[in-house]
N, CA, C and O of each residue as an XYZ file, in Angstrom:
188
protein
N     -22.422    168.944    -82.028
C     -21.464    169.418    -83.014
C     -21.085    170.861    -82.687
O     -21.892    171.591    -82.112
N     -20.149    171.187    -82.963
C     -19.449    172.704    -82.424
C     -19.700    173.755    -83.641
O     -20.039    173.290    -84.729
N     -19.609    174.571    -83.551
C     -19.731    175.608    -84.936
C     -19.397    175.187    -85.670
O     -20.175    174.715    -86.499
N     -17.700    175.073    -85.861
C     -16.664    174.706    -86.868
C     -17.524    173.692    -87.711
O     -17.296    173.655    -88.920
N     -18.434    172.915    -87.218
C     -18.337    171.574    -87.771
C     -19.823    172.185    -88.911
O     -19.816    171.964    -90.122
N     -20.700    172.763    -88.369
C     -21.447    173.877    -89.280
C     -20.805    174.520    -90.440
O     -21.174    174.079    -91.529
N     -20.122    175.253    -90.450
C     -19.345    176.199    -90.925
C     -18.839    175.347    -92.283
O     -19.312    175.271    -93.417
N     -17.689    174.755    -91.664
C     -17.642    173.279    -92.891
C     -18.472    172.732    -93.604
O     -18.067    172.332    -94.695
N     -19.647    172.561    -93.312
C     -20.679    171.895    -93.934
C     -21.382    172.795    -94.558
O     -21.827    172.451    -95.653
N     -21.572    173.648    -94.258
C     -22.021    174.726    -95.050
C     -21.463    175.696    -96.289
O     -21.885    176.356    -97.239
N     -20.064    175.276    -95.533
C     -19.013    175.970    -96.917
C     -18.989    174.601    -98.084
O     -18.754    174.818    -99.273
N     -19.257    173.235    -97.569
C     -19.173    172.244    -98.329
C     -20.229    172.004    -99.520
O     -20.111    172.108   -100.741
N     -21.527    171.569    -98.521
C     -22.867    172.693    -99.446
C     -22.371    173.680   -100.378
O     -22.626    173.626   -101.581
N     -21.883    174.303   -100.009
C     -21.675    175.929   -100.755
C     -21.025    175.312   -102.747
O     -21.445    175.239   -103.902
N     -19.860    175.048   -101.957
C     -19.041    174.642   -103.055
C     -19.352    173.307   -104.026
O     -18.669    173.152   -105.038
N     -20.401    172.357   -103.683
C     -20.636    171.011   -104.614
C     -22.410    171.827   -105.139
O     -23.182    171.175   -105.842
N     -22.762    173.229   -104.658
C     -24.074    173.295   -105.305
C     -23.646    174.531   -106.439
O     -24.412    174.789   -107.367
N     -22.128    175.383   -106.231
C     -21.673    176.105   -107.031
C     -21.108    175.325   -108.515
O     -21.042    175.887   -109.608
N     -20.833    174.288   -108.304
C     -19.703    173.162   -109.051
C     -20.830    172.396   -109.775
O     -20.523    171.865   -110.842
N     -22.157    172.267   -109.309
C     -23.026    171.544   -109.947
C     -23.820    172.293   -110.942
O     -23.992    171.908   -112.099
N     -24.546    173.962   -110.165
C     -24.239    174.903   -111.201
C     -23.609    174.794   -112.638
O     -24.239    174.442   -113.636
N     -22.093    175.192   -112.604
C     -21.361    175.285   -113.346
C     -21.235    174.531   -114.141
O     -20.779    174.949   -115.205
N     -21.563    173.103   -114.030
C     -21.419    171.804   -114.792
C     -22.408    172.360   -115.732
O     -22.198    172.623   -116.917
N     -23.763    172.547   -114.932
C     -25.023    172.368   -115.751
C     -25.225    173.264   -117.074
O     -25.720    172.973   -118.163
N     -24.685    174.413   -116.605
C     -24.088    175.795   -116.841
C     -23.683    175.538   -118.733
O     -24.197    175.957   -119.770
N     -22.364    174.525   -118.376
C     -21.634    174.262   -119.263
C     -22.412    172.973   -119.960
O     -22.162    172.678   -121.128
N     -23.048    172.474   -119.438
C     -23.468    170.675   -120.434
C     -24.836    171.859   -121.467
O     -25.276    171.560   -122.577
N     -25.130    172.845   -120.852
C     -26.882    173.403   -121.280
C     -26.313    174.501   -122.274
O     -27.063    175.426   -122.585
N     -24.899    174.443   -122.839
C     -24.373    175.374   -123.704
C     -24.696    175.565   -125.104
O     -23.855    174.953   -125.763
N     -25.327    175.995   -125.660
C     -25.411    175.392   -127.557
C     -24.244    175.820   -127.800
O     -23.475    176.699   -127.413
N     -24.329    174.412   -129.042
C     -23.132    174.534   -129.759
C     -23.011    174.908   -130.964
O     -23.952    174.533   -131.664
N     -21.925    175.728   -131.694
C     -21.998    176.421   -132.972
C     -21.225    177.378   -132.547
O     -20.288    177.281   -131.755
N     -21.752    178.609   -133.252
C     -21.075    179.866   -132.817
C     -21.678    180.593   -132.592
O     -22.726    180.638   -133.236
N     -21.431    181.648   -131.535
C     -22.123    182.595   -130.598
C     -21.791    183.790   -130.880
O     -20.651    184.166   -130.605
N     -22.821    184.755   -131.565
C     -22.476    186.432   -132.100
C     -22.984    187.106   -131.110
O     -24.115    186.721   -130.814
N     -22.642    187.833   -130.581
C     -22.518    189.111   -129.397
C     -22.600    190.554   -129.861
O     -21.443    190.867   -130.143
N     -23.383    191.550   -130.068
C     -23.555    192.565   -130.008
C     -23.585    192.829   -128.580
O     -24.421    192.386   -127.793
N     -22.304    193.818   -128.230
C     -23.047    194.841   -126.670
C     -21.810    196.292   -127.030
O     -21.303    196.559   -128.119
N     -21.663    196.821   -126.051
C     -20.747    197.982   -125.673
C     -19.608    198.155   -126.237
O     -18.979    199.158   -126.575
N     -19.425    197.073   -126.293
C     -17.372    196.891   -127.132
C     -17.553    196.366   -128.671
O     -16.531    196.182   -129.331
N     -18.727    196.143   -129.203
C     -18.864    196.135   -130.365
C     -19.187    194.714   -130.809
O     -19.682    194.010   -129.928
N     -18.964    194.031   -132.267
C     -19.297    192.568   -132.376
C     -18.365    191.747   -132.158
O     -17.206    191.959   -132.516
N     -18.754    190.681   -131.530
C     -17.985    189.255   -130.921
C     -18.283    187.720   -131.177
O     -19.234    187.200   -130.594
N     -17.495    186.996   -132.029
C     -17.880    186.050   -132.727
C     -17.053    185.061   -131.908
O     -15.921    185.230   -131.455
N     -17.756    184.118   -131.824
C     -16.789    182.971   -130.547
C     -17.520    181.507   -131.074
O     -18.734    181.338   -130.959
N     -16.515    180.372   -131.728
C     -16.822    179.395   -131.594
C     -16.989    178.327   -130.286
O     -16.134    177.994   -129.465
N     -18.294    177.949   -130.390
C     -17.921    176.856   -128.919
C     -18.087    175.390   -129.521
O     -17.908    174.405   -128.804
């Protein structure tokens, strides 16, 4: 196999373990509403 064919596969890796992340990311969210105290003051966000 030539580099290229590395490179690809590795950027491919890259992107379905970022995307699986993100899923998990989002399914492991509680739901309700989320109050935020930091720097910019209070932040109330329904999810």
């Amino acid at each position: 196999m030539s580099k290229l064919n590395y490179v690809l596969i590795g950027v491919l890796l890259a992107v379905i373990v970022g995307l699986g992340a993100y899923i998990y990311q989002e399914k492991t969210k509680p739901k309700g509403l989320e109050l935020r105290i930091d720097g910019n003051g209070l932040s109330i966000q329904n999810n």
